[in-house]
C-alpha positions in Angstrom: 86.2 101.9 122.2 84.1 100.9 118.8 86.1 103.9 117.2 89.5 101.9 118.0 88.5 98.5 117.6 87.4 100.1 113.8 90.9 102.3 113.0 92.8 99.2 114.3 91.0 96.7 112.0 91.8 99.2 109.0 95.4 99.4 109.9 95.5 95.5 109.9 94.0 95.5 106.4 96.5 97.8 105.5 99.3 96.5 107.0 98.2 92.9 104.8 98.5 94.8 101.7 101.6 96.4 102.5 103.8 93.4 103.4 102.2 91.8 99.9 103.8 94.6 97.9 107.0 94.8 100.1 107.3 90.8 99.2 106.6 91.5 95.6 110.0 94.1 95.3 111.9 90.9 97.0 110.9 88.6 94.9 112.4 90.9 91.9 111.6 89.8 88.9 110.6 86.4 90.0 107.1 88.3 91.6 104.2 87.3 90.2 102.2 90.6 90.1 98.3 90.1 90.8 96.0 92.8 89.3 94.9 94.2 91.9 91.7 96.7 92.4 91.4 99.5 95.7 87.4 99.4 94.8 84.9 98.4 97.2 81.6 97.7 96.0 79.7 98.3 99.5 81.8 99.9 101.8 81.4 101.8 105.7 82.7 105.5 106.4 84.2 105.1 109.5 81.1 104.3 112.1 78.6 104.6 109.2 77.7 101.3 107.4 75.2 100.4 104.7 72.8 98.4 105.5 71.5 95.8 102.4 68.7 93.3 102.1 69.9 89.8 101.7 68.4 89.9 98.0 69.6 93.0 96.8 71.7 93.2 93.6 74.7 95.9 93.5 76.7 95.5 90.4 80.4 95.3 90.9 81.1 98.8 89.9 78.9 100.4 91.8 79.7 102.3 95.0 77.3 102.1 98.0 78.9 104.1 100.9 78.2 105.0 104.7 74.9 105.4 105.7 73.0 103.9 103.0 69.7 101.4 103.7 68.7 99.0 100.3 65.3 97.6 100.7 64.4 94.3 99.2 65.2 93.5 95.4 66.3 96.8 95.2 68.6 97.2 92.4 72.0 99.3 92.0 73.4 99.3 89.2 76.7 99.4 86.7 78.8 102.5 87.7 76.0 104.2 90.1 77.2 106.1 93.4 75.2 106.2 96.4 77.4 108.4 98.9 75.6 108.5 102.6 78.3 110.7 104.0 76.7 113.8 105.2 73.2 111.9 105.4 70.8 108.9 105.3 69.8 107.6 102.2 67.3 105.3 102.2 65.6 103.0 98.9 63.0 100.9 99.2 62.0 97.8 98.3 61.5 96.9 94.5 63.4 100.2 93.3 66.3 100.1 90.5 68.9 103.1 90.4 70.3 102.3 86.7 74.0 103.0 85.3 75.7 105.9 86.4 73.5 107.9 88.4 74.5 109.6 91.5 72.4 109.6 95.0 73.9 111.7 98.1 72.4 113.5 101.2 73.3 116.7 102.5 74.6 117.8 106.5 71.9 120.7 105.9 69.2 122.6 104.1 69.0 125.9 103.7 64.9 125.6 103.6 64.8 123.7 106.7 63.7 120.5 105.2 65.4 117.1 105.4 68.8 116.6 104.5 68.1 112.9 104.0 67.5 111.4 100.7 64.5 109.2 100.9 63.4 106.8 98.1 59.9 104.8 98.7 58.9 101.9 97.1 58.8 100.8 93.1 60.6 103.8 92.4 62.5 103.5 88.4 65.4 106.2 88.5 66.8 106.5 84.7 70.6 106.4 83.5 72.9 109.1 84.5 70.6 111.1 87.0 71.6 112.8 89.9 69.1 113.0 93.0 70.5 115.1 96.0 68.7 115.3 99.4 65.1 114.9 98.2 62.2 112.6 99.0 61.3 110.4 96.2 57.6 108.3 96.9 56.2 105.1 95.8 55.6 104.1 92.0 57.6 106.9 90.7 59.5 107.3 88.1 62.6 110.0 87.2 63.7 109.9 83.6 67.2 109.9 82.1 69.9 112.0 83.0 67.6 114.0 85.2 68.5 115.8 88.1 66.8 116.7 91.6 68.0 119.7 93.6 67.6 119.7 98.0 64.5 120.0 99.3 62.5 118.3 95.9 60.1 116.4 96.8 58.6 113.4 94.4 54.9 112.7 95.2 53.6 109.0 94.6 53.1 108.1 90.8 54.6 111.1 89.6 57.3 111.4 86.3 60.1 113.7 86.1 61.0 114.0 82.5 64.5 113.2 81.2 66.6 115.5 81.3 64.4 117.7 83.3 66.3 119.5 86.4 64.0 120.3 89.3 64.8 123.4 91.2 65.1 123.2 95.0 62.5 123.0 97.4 59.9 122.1 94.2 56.8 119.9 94.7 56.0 117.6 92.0 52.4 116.2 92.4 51.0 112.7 92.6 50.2 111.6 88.9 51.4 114.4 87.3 54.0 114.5 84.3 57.1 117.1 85.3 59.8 118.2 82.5 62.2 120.6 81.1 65.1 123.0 83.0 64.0 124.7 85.3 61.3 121.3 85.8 57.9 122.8 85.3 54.5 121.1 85.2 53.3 119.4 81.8 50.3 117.5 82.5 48.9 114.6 83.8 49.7 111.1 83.2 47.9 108.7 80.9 46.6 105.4 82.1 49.2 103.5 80.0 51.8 105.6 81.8 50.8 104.4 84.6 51.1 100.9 83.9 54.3 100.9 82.6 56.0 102.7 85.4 54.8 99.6 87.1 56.0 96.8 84.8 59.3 99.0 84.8 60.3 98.4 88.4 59.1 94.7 88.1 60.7 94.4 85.1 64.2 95.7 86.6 63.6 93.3 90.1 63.8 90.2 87.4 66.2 91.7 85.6 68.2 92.2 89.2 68.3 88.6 90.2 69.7 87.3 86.5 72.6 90.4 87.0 73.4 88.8 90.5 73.4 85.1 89.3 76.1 85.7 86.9 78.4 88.5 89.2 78.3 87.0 92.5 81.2 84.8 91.2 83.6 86.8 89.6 86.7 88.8 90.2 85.1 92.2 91.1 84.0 90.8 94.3 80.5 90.9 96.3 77.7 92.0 93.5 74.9 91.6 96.4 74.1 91.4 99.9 
């Protein structure tokens, strides 16, 4: 019943947009033509909806899709995809996903381990990287245009280099420095590290909430939940 109720809401949205461009060939050229944009900011895949804290920025170009869970001031942002279509993706509260990068799950793993891409708390993921069906723990950080292959798993306070891609099924250690392609172990972190992986996810919670202030206005639509 839930599935009908859903592809008979679409088909009414549809339908809306339709008889808006059937009006505007009437109209000739006395039709005011709107600019009009297909792109959903936080959208569900059939059944599968995301489910966002209420103080949770997304930016407007962003795409958060299906099965997808944003824990508080969690941050999303400018041209980033999060696609839970074959899986759950989950981020936790306090963690930024910056400009373009690209978070989906998987329907399987060839290892056996979980599909799901899991993303603790206070977790900094750089520009442009691409994390696929891995486990990501608190107080990490993954460097710019990195990428994480199935089955990787993140240990608390580790760093993944930039540009560094982790091979499947890899373990990188609590407090250990990770880097290079195939993603091998360079050493441990300094102190200093340390401190500013934390400042970095504070850093991007503030930066969050003045992003949100000036989008939730504009054209593009919802910027947060």
């Amino acid at each position: 019943m839930s599935w009908l109720l859903y592809r008979a809401g679409f088909w009414i949205r549809e339908t809306g947009q339709a008889l808006d461009r059937l009006g505007c060939r009437l109209q000739g050229s006395n039709a005011f033509n709107e600019e009009f944009s297909r792109h959903r900011t936080v959208m569900n895949l059939c059944m599968q909806k995301p489910s966002l804290a209420q103080d949770v920025f997304v930016a407007p170009s962003a795409a958060v899709i299906g099965n997808v869970s944003l824990g508080n001031k969690a941050s999303v942002w400018y041209g980033c995809v999060l696609k839970g279509d074959e899986g759950k993706i989950s981020i936790g509260n306090n963690s930024n996903l910056q400009d373009g990068t690209v978070v989906c799950s998987a329907t399987s793993s060839i290892s056996g381990s979980s599909a799901d891409t899991i993303i603790g708390n206070d977790v900094t993921i750089g520009h442009n990287a691409t994390v696929r069906a891995c486990s990501i723990a608190d107080a990490s950080l993954i460097g710019m245009d990195a990428t994480l292959l199935e089955g990787v798993q993140v240990e608390s306070g580790a760093l993944v280099a930039a540009g560094a891609v982790v091979q499947p099924n890899t373990t990188v250690a609590a407090g250990q420095v990770w880097g290079g392609n195939p993603a091998r172990f360079i050493r441990d972190l300094k102190p200093n590290e340390k401190s500013f992986m934390h400042k970095s996810a504070e850093a991007y919670c503030a930066l969050g909430v003045d992003h949100f202030t000036a989008t939730k206005d504009g054209p593009a639509g919802v910027a947060g939940l």
